[in-house]
N, C-alpha and C positions, 0 to 999 in steps of 0.2 A: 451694517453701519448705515445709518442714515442721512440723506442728506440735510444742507441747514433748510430751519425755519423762516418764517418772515423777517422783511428786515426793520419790523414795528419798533421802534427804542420802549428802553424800561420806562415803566409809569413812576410818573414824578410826585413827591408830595406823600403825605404821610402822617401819623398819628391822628390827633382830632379833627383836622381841617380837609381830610379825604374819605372816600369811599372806604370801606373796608368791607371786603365778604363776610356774613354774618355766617357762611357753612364754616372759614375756619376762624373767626370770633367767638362766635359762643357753641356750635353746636359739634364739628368734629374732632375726636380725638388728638391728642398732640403726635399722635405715632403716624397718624393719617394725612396728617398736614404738615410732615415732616417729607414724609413719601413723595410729597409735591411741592418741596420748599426748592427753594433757588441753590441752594444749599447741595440738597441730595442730589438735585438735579446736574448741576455743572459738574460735581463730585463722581456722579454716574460717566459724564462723559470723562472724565480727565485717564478713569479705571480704563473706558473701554480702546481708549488711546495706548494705552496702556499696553493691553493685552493685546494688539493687531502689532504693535511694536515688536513684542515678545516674540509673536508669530513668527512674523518677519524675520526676525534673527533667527530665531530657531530655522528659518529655511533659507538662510543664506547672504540675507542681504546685510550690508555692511552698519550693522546698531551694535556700538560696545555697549559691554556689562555697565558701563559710567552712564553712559546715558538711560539708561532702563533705572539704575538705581537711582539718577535723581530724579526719573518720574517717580517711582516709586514714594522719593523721600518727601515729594510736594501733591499729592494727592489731596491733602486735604490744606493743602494751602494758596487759597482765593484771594484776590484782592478783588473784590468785588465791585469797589472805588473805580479800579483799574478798568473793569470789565464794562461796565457804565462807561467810561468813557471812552472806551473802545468802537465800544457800540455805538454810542451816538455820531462817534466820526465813520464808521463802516457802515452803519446802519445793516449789520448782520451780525447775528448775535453768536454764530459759531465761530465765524473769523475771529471775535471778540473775545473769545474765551481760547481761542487757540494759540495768540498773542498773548496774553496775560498768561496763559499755562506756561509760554515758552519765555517767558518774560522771567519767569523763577527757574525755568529751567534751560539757560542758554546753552550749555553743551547740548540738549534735546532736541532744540528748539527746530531745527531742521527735519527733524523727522515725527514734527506736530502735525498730520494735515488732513484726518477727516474727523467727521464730528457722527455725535450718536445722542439718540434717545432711549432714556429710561425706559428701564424693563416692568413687566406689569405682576405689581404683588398683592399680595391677596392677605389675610389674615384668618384668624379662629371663632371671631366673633359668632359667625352663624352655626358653628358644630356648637357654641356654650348654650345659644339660646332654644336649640332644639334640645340637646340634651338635660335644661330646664325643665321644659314644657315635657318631654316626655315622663319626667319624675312627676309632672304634675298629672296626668293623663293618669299614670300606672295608681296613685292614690287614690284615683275619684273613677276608677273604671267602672266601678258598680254603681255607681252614686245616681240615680233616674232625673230624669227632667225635661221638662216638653220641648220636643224637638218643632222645629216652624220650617214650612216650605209657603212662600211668598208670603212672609213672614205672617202668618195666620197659625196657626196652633196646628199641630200632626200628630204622629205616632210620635208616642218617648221615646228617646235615645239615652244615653248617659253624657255626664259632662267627661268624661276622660274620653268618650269616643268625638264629641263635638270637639277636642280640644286634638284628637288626632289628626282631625281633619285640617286644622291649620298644620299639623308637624309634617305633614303628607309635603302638601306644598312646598313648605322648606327645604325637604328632605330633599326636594327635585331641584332647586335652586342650587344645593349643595350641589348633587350629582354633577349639574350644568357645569358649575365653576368649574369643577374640579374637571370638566371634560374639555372645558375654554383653556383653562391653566394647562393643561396638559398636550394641547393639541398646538398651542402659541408655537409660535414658529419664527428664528431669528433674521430678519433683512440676511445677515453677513458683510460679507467686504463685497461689493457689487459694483461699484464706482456710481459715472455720473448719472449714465439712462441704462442702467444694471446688464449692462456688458460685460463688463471687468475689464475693459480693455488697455488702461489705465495701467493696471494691475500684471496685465499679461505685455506689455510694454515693459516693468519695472523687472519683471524675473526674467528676461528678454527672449520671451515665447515658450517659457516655459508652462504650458495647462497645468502638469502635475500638481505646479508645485503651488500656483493659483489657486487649482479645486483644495491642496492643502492649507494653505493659510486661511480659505473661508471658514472649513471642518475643523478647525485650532482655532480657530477666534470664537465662531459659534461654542466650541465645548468650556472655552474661559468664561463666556460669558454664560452657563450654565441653561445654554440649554440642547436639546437631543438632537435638535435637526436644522437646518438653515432653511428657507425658501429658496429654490432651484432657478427659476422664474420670479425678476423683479425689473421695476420700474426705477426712477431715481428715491421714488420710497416702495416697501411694502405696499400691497396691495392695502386699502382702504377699508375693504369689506372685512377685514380682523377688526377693527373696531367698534361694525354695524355688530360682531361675533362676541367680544366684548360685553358692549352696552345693553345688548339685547340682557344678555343673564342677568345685569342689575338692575334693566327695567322690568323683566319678570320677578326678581326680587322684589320689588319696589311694589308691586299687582299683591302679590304675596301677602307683605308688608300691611299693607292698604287694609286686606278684604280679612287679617286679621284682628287688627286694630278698629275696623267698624264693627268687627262681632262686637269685640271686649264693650265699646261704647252703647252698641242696643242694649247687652247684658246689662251697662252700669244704670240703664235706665228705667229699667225691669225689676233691679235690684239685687239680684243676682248674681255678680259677680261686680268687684272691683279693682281697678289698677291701686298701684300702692299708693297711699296717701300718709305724708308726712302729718305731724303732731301739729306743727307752727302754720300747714301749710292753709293756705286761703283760698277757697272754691271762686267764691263773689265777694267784689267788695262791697256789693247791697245787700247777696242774700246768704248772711253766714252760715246756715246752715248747707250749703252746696257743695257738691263733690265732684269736682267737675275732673273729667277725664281728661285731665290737660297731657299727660304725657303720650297718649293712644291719637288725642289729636294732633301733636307734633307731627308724631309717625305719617299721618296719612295726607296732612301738611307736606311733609318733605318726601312722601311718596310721589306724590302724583308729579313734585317736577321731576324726580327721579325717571318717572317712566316716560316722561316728552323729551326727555335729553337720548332718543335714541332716535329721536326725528334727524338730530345734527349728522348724524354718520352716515345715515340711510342715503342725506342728501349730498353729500360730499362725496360718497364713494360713485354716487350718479355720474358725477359732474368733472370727475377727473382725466384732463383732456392728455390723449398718448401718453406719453412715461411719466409724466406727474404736471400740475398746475400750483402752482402758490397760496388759492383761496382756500385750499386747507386748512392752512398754518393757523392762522388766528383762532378758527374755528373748535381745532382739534384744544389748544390752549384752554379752553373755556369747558367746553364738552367735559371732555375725560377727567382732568381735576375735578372740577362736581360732582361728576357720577360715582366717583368712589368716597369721596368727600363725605356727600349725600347718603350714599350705602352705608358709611361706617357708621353714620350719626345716627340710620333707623335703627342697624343692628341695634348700638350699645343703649341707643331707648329700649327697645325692645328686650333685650338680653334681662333691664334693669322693671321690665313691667313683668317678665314671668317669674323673676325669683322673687314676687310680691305678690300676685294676686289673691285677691282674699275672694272665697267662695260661701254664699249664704244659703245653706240648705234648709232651713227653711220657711224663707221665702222662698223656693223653687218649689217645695213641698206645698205650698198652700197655690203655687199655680197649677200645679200638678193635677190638687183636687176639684180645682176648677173647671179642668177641661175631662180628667179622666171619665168621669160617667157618662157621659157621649160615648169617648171612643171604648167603653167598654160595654155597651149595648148589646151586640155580634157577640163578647163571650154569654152576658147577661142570657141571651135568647139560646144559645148552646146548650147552657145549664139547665134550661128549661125543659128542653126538647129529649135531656137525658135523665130528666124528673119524671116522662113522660106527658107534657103539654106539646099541643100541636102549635109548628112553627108560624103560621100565617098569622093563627091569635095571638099568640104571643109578639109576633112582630109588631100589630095594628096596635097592641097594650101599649108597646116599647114608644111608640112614634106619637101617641097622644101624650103620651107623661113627659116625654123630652120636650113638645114641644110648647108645655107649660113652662118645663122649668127654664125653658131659653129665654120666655116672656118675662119670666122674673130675673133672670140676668141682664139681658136688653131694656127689657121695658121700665123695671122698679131697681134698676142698678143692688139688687141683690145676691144672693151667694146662690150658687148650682146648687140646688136639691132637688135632684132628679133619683138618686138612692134613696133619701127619708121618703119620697111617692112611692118607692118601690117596695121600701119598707111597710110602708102602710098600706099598700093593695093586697086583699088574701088572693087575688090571684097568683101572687109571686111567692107565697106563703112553702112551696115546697124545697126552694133555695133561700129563706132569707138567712138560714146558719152558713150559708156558703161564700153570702158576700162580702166578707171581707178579703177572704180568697181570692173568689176572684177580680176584689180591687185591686190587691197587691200592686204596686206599680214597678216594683221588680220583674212581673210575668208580663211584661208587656216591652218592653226595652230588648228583645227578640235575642239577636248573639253580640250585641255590643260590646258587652264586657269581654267575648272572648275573643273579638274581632281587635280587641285594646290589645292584649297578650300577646294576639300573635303576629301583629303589626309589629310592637315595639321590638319582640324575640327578631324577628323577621329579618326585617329591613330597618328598622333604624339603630336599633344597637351596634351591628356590624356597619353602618356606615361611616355611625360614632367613634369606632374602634382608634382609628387611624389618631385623634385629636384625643385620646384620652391621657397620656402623659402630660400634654401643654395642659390640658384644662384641670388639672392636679395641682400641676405646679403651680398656675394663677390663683386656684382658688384656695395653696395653701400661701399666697402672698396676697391673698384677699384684694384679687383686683378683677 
């Protein structure tokens, strides 16, 4: 159980003539902004009242079955009216809500009296859009294309193994959640500066039956273990624990979405583009990657919102301070807010990406006779020509044709020189061989296979019923 929040009153004013967060306006899911409406939120406390109630009974102390059924039976019935004005005369928004709860539930009403915060959920989002992208990866596993280190031209890779490399990332983000979700850990019933003493006063010295009500309350509220050691809240550092995974998401997010944009610049690869839709309003013929820029838009404040926690868990003097309160309000709502919004961009840019081979093919041929000089001079050298001449041949002719790509903005013909030299005349039926741009993409394709067999299918396992059933409700 936690204790209350600040005693800040509700923000007044509304519809067009207020502020409104444009994370749950236009851009988060309604299930996201549900998760953090005022709604689930009081809703959350009233259940966990609830259940320490239950407890309680269950070990002795004096709660009829009357009063547990009318909490049960007003659960979801808020006067919110009520709680507003509660609030503004308490200026404490737990007290606020524990009046108004007892206010519908006067036989209870008495045994209304600590308050709680919502538990942390998580959703599917990020198993759909890896499980996307990895159907995209497994179709283009062989498919070649120049790979760039400091974005300059390299050895080919493929586009299913380039397209691994963002699922890698993900795959860890997953991993994370699912190690944060799983390692979360309940306050419990702890009282004011996590004593219990409160508590051990109420069952009149009885520990037993104390350490049982915490282990009954934490199992109601689904989860495996309580914290042992607390303050008048949880330790703080669960939320630097938290935020960290959706600001590495958020990195994630980021450095995949600026790929997609070099690629749509290059031509090569595109996010999906609606019929109606409009790149520029000057220059229509434009494709502008607006939804990859969203993404890295709402990454980047994704991954500064973990500055808020870092500093707040600093700053928490003995068993807790107040200057939390407001703080965590702001914080945590976005960051999940924020996360859902990149997911379902992102979920909605892999099941569209359009792939243009070639154009990849004609970048390809751009760069391949350079880096295929070293096989050119092998073949040579198993023709029988001596390596050094054939090297000094290789380094004159290349660095014509570099002059006509640099200098006359022409096309790489460094093959048609080579073509035409009877020095090279013992390999020129070889060369197409050895341009192949498939023999040069190394184990990628099978580095694709055994990646997805690997680790990401089995990680997928878990989320594959939910993501059936969404996608045979086509959401």
């Amino acid at each position: 159980m936690a204790a209350s929040g600040d005693r800040g009153g509700p923000l007044a004013g509304c519809g067009h003539d207020s502020y409104r967060s444009q994370l749950a306006s236009r851009y988060a899911s309604p299930e996201m902004c549900f998760v953090f409406s005022e709604r689930y939120k009081f809703r959350t406390w009233r259940q966990l009242w609830l259940w320490l109630a239950e407890a309680e009974q269950t070990l002795g102390l004096p709660i009829t079955d009357e009063q547990i059924q009318e909490m049960k039976s007003n659960l979801d019935n808020i006067d919110f009216k009520m709680a507003a004005e509660e609030e503004k005369q308490l200026r404490h928004d737990v007290m606020a809500h524990v009046h108004t709860f007892g206010h519908c539930c006067p036989k209870a009403a008495g045994i209304i009296h600590l308050g709680a915060t919502s538990c942390y959920v998580g959703d599917n989002t990020l198993a759909r859009v890896i499980s996307r992208l990895a159907d995209f990866a497994k179709e283009r596993a062989d498919l070649p294309t120049l790979g760039f280190t400091h974005f300059q031209p390299a050895q080919l890779t493929t586009v299913g193994k380039r397209c691994c490399l963002w699922i890698q990332d993900l795959c860890m983000d997953l991993q994370n959640l699912n190690r944060v979700r799983d390692d979360l850990r309940f306050r419990g019933v702890k009282g004011t500066t996590g004593t219990q003493a409160s508590f051990l006063e109420l069952f009149e010295g009885d520990h037993q039956k104390v350490e049982q009500l915490d282990k009954m309350v934490t199992e109601k509220a689904g989860f495996k273990r309580a914290f042992i050691i607390t303050g008048q809240t949880y330790t703080r550092k669960v939320d630097i624990e938290v935020l960290s995974v959706l600001a590495s998401l958020g990195a994630s997010v980021h450095k995949i979405c600026t790929d997609i944009r070099l690629l749509a610049n290059l031509k090569e690869m595109e996010e999906p583009f609606e019929k109606q839709q409009i790149g520029s309003s000057a220059m229509a013929y434009k494709r502008n990657p607006m939804r990859s820029e969203r993404c890295c838009s709402l990454a980047r404040h994704l991954m500064t919102l973990i500055m808020d926690p870092l500093q707040t868990a600093s700053v928490q003097w003995f068993e807790r301070t107040l200057d939390d309160s407001a703080n965590r309000r702001i914080c945590l709502a976005e960051a999940f807010l924020t996360a859902d919004t990149i997911l379902n961009t992102l979920q909605n840019i892999s099941e569209g990406l359009v792939v243009y081979p070639k154009v990849i093919e004609r970048r390809i041929q751009q760069e391949l006779p350079f880096m295929a000089t070293e096989n050119i001079i092998m073949a040579m050298v198993k023709a029988g020509g001596n390596r050094q001449d054939c090297h000094e041949k290789i380094r004159v002719l290349s660095q014509q044709a570099a002059a006509v790509v640099k200098q006359e903005g022409g096309d790489n013909d460094l093959i048609e020189r080579i073509k035409a030299d009877a020095y090279f005349s013992p390999i020129h039926s070889q060369l197409d061989q050895v341009l192949d741009p498939s023999s040069f993409t190394g184990r990628a394709p099978q580095q694709v296979r055994r990646f997805l067999e690997e680790e990401v299918y089995p990680l997928l396992k878990p989320y594959e019923s939910v993501m059936k059933v969404k996608a045979e409700l086509h959401l």
